[in-house]
C-alpha positions as CSV (number, residue, x, y, z in Angstrom):
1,X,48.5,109.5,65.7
2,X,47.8,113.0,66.7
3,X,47.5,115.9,63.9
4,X,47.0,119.4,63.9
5,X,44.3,120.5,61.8
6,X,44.1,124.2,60.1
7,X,41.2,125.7,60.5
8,X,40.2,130.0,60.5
9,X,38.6,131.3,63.8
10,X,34.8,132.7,62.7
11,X,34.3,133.5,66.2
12,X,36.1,134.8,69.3
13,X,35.4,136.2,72.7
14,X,37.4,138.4,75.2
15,X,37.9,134.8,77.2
16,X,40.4,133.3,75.1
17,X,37.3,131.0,73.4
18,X,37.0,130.5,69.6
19,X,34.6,128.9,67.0
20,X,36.9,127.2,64.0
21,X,36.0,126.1,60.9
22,X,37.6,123.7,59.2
23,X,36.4,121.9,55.5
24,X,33.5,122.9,56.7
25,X,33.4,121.3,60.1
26,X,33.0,124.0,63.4
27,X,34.0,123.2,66.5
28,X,35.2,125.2,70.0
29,X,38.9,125.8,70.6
30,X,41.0,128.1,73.0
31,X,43.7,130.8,71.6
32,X,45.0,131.0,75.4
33,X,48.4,129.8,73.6
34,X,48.2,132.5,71.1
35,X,48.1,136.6,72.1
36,X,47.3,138.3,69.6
37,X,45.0,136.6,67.5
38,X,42.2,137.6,65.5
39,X,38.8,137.1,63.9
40,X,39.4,135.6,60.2
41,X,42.8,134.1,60.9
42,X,44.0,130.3,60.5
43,X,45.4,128.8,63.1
44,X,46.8,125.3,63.4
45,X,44.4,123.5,66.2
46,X,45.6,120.6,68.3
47,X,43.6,119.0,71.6
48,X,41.6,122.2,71.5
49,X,44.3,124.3,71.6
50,X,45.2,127.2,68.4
51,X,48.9,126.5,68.9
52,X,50.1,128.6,65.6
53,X,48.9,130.7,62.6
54,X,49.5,129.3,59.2
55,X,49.4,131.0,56.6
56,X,46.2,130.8,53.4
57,X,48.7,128.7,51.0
58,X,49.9,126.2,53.8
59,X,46.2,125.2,54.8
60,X,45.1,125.1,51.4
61,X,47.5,122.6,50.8
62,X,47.3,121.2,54.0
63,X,43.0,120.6,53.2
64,X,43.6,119.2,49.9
65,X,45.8,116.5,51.6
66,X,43.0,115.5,53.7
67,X,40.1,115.3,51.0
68,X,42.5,113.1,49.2
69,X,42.9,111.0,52.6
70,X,38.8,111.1,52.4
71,X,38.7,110.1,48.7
72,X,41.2,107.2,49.1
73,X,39.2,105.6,52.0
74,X,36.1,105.2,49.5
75,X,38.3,104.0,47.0
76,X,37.0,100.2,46.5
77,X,40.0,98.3,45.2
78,X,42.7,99.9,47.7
79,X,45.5,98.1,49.4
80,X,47.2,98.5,52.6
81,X,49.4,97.2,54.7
């Protein structure tokens, strides 16, 4: 399964390059899908690719989904399948 995470760009260079941060977690991705980006936004990031902006409320939301993800995995009586 593939997902887009949201993250806000910290960094960014005249060469399409970009530190995000994520929950926390940085890591390099391009904006060379995006043109008119900007230092402080969030942006959806896919394969290393910013392939939209989101807005504040959508990755909020979007976060809280994945600590809960985090939270179940430690959970010790869980079910699946």
């Amino acid at each position: 399964m593939c997902l887009a995470v949201p993250a806000r760009i910290i960094e960014l260079d005249d060469n399409d390059n970009a530190v995000v941060d994520a929950m926390g977690n940085r890591w390099r991705c391009k904006t060379t899908l995006l043109a008119d980006v900007k230092l402080g936004e969030l942006v959806l990031v896919h394969a290393g690719f910013a392939i939209t902006k989101v807005d504040e409320e959508e990755a909020k939301q979007t976060w809280q989904l994945i600590a809960e993800l985090d939270d179940f995995k430690d959970t010790p009586n869980k079910i699946s399948g």
